[in-house]
N, C-alpha and C positions, 0 to 999 in steps of 0.2 A: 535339451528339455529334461528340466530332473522328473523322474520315476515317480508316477503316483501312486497312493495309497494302495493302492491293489495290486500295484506291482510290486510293491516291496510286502505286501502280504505271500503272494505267489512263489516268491523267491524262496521265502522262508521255508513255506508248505513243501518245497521242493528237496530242501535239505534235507527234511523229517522220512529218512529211510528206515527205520524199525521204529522200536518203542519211543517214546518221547521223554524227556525228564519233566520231574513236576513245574523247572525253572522255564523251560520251553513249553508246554502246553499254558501257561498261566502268560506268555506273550502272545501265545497265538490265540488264543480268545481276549489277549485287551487286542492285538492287531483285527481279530472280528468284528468287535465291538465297533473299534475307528471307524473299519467298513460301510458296517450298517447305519452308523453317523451320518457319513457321509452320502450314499445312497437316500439316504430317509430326507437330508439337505438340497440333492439336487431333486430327484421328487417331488419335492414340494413346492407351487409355482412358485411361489414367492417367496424361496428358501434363501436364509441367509450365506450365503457363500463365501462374501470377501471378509465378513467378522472370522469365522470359519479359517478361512487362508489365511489371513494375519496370525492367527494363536497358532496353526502350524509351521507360520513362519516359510510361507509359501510367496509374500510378500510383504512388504513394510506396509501396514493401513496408519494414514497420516490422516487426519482429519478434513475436511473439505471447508476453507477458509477463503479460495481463491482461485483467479482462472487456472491460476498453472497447477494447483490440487486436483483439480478437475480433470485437465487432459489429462494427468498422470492415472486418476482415477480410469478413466477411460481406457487408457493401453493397458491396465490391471486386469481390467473387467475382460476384456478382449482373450488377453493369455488365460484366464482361469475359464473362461468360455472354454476355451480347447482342452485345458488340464483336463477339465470333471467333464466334458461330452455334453456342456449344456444347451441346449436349443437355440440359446439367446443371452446376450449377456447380461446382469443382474450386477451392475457395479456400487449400486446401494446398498450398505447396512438396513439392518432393522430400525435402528435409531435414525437414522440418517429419514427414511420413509417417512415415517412416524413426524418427523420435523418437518420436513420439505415437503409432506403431503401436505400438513396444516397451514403453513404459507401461501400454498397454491389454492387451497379452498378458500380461506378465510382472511388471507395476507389483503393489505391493500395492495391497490394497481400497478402501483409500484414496486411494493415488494413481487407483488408476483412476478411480473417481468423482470426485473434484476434476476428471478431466480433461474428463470426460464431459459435468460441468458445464460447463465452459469450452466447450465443442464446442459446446452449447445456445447461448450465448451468439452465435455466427455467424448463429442465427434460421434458423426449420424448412428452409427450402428449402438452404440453402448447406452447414447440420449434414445435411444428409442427403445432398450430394454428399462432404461432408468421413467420413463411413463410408464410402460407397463405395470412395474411396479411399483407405481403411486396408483395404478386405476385411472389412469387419462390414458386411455384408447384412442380418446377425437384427435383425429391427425390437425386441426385448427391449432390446438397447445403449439408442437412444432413448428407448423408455421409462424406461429404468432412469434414462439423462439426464433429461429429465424431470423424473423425482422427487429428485433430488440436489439441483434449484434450487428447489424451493419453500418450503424453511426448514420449519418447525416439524418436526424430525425426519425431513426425507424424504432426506438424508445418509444417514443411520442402517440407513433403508430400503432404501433403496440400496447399500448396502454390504451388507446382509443377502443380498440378492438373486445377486449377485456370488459370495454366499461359496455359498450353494447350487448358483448352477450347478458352483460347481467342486468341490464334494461331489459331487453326483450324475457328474460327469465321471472324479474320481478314485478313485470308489465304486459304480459301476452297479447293485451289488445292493441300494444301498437304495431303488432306482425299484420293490420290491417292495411298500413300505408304500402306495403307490399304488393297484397293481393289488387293495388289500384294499377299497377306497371302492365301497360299493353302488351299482351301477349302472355303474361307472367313472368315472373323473377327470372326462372332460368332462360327465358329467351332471351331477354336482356342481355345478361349474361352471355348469351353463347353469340350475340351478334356483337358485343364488343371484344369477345374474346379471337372468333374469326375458328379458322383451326391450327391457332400456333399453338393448343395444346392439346393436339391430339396424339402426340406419343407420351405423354407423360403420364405417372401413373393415376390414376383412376381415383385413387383417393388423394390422392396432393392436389388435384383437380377442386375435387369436392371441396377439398380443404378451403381452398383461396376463394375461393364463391361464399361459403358461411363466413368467411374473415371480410370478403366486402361488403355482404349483406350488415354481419355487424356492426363494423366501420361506417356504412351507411345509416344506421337508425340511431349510432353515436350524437352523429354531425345533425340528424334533424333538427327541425328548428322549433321551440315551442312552438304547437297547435298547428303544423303540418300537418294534415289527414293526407295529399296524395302525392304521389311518387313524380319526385324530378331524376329525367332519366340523363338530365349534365351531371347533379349531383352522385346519381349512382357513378357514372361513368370516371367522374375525380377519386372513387369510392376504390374502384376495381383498379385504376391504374397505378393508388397509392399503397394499397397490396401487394401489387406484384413487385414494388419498386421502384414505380416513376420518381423522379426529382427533377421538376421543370421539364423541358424538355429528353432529360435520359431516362430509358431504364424505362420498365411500361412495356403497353402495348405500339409499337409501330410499326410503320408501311415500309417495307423491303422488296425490291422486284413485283411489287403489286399486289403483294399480300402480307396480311400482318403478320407479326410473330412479337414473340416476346423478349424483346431485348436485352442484350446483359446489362446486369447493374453497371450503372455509372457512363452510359453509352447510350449517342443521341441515335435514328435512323441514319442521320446525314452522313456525322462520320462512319457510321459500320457501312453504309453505301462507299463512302471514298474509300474506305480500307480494302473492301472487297475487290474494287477494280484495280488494287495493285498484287494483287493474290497472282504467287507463281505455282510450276507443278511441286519444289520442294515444300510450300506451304502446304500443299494437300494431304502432304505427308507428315510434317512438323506439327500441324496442327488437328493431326487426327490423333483419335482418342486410342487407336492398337496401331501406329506407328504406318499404314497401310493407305496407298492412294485411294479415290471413288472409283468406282467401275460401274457401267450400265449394267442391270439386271439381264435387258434381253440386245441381244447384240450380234452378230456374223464374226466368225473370225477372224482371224490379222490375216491381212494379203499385203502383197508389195508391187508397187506402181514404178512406171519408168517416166521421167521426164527429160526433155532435149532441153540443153543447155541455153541458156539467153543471156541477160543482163542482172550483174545484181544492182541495188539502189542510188550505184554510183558511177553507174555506165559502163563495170567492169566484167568480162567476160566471163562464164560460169560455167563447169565442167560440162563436155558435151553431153556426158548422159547422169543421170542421177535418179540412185531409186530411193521411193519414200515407203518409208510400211505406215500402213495404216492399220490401226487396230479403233472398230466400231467401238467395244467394250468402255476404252478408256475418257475420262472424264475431263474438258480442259476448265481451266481456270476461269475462262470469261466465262464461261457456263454457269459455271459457280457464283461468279460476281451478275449475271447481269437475266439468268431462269428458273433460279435455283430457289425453294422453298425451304426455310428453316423452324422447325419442329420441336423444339423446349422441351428436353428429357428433363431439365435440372441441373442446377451448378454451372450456367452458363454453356450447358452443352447443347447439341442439335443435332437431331437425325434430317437429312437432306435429301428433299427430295426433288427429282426430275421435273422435266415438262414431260414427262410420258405418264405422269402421275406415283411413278413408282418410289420408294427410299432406293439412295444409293447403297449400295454393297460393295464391300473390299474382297479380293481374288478369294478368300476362302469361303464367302456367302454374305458374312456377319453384315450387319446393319453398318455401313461409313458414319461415324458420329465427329463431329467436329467442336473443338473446344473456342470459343470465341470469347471469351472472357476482357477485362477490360485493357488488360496490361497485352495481349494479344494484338488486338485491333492499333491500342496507339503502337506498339512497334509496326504492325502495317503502316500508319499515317506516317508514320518518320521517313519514309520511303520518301525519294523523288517520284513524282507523276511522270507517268514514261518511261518507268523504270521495265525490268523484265516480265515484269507481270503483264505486259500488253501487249507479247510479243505473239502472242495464241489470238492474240484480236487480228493484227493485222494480216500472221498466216491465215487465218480462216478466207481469203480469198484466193489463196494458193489450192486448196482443199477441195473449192469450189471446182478452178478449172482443174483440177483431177478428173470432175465429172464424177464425183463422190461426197455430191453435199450431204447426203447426213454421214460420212466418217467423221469420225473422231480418233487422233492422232497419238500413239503414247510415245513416251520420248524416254532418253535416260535422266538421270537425276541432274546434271548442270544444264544450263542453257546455250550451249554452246550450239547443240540439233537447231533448237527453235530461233538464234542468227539467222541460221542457215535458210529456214525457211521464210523466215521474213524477209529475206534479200530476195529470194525465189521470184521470178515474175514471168519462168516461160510456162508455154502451154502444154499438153499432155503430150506423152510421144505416140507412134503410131503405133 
C-alpha cells in the first residue's frame, strides 16, 4: 500500500533535526498545504476525492462510459476509502454528480434506469456511497437498480416502478385506491410476504414494499378507485423477481420464503432432498456445518450386530455417537424455514423456532442461488443425500428420537448406518 500524504509529510518532519534551509522549510509548508487539501476533502461530505487521487496520480481516473468503467470505478473508490480513512466510499467526481444527478432527476425512465444500472455496476458498497452523493438516500433507487440488471424483463420493471413513483408524486389523490385495501397497504403486504423477510434488513424491506406500491398504481387501470388485491399481489411478486413460476414469493416446507432469482418452489424442493452433510458445508456462507442452538452433548451408543440390507452379517458390537447439536440434511430439506438476507442467501431456521448456528455461535447462512440448486437437481434421486432419511430409523431404535447424528465429511459413516437394522444393545 503506497504511503499517504501524511506519511510522507511525517517522514520529512522527522529528518528536520536542527535548523531548516530555506529550500526545506518552503517543502514542508507546500507538504502542509497538501495536508490541509486534503483533510478539508475528506471532511467534506461530499468531498471530491477521486478527481483529487487522479491529479496525485494515486490512480488512473478514466472517464465513466461503460459497465466495465464502472466496476473499475468501483475497486478505485474502495482503495481510496482505506487510503484517506473515509467513512464510505465517494467514487463520483464532482462533475460526474453534477451529470448523473441530472439524469436521475429529470432523465426519462429510461435513461434513468440505464443509469441506475450502470451505478449497480460500481458493486453494493461503492453504488451506495455513489447515492449518497447524488442525495438519493431512498433505498427504492437501489432496488429499482437492482432490478434493471437482472435481464429477463427487469428493465421493463424497473421503469414501471419510476413511472409510479412520479404518478403518485404528480397525482397524490390517487394514494386513495390504497387507503381502500382491507386491513391497509401494509397488511397486504406483510400477508403476502409471510416472514421470509424477516431477517433482512429493515430498510431493503421498506424498499420493496414502496417498489410494489409504485409498481402497483403504474399498472392501474384508468378510473380504478379501489384496490385489487390479485393485482397488488402480481405487483409484489414482480418486485422481488417472480418470472412465471421462479423467483417471487413461494411455499417451501409450508412456509413461504423468498426464492432465488430464476428458481421455481418445485425445483428448490427437489434439490433440497438430495442435500448431503458435505453440502451443509459447501454451501454455507463461512464454510461451517448447522448446529442446534440448544442441544445435550455427544454421547456414544452401543449396538448388537444384525443384518445389513443384503442379509449379511454385521459386526457384533458397534458404537454410534451421537451428537444432539448437529443438523442432518433431511432436516434441512424437508423442517427447515428459509429467511432472505439478500443475494440469494438465507438464515435457516429450526422447527424449534430458533436460526441455526455454526460451532462458533454465528448465524448458519446458506447461499442457494440458481447455478447451486441446478447442480443439486443434476444429482440422481437416491443419491447420498437420502441416506440421513433412511438412518433416521436406526436413531429411533437407539431409543434417541430426538438425536441427531454428526458424521465425518465422506459418506462412508452414513453406508454404514443405513445398512444398520439391529436393535439397541443392553
Amino acid at each position: 500500500m503506497p504511503a499517504t500524504v501524511g506519511e510522507v509529510y511525517t517522514r520529512l518532519l522527522e529528518g528536520f533535526t536542527g535548523g531548516v534551509s530555506e529550500l526545506q522549510h518552503v517543502r514542508h509548508e507546500a507538504l502542509r498545504g497538501v495536508q490541509e487539501r486534503v483533510n478539508a476533502i475528506v471532511r467534506e461530505p461530499n468531498g471530491d476525492i477521486m478527481t483529487y487521487a487522479g491529479a496525485a496520480r494515486r490512480i488512473t481516473l478514466s472517464p465513466l462510459q461503460n459497465e466495465g468503467d464502472f466496476e473499475n470505478r468501483g475497486r478505485q473508490a474502495l482503495q481510496m476509502q482505506e487510503l484517506y480513512g473515509l467513512s464510505e466510499p465517494r467514487p463520483l467526481t464532482a462533475d460526474e454528480v453534477r451529470r448523473i444527478g441530472h439524469t436521475v432527476r429529470v432523465g426519462t425512465f429510461d435513461e434513468q434506469t440505464r443509469v441506475l444500472a450502470l451505478l449497480q455496476r460500481l458493486g453494493p458498497r461503492a453504488a451506495s456511497g455513489a447515492y449518497r452523493q447524488l442525495g438519493e438516500t431512498d433505498e427504492v433507487f437501489a432496488h429499482v437498480a437492482g432490478l434493471a440488471t437482472t435481464g429477463d424483463g427487469g428493465m421493463s420493471i424497473a421503469q414501471e416502478i419510476l413511472r409510479g413513483r412520479a404518478r403518485m408524486r404528480d397525482n397524490p389523490d390517487i394514494r386513495h385506491v390504497l387507503t381502500t385495501a382491507p386491513g391497509g397497504i401494509d397488511n397486504q403486504f406483510n400477508q403476502l410476504v409471510g416472514q421470509s423477510l424477516d431477517f433482512a434488513d429493515p430498510r431493503a424491506r421498506q424498499a420493496i414494499q414502496q417498489a410494489a406500491t409504485a409498481l402497483y398504481v403504474d399498472r392501474l387501470a384508468s378510473g380504478q378507485t379501489t384496490f385489487d388485491a390479485r393485482q397488488y399481489a402480481q405487483a409484489v411478486a414482480a418486485v422481488l423477481g417472480a418470472r412465471g413460476p421462479r423467483g417471487g414469493i413461494g411455499t417451501v416446507n409450508g412456509a413461504t420464503m423468498l426464492l432465488p432469482v430464476g428458481v421455481s418452489a418445485v425445483d428448490l424442493d427437489a434439490a433440497l432432498e438430495r442435500l448431503t452433510y458435505e453440502d451443509l458445508r459447501t454451501l454455507s456462507v463461512s464454510g461451517q456445518p448447522p448446529r442446534w442452538r440448544t442441544a445435550e452433548p455427544p454421547r456414544t451408543v452401543q449396538v448388537r450386530g444384525g443384518l445389513d440390507w443384503r442379509g449379511n452379517p454385521l459386526p457384533a458390537t458397534s458404537t454410534v455417537t451421537i451428537d444432539p447439536a448437529a443438523v442432518r440434511p433431511d432436516q434441512i430439506a424437508g423442517e427447515a424455514r428459509f429467511r432472505a438476507i439478500g443475494a440469494d442467501t438465507y438464515n435457516i431456521v429450526g422447527v424449534d423456532g430458533l436460526p441455526m448456528a455454526t460451532a462458533d455461535g454465528t448465524p448458519y447462512r446458506m447461499r442457494l442461488d440458481a447455478r447451486a440448486v441446478s447442480g443439486l437437481l443434476s444429482r440422481p434421486q437416491g443419491g447420498p443425500g437420502f441416506i440421513a432419511q433412511t438412518a433416521s430409523a436406526v436413531w429411533t431404535r437407539l431409543n434417541t428420537p430426538a438425536a441427531r447424528i454428526s458424521t465425518p465429511r465422506d459418506d462412508a459413516w452414513h453406508e454404514y448406518l443405513k445398512r444398520l437394522n439391529a436393535p439397541p444393545a443392553n
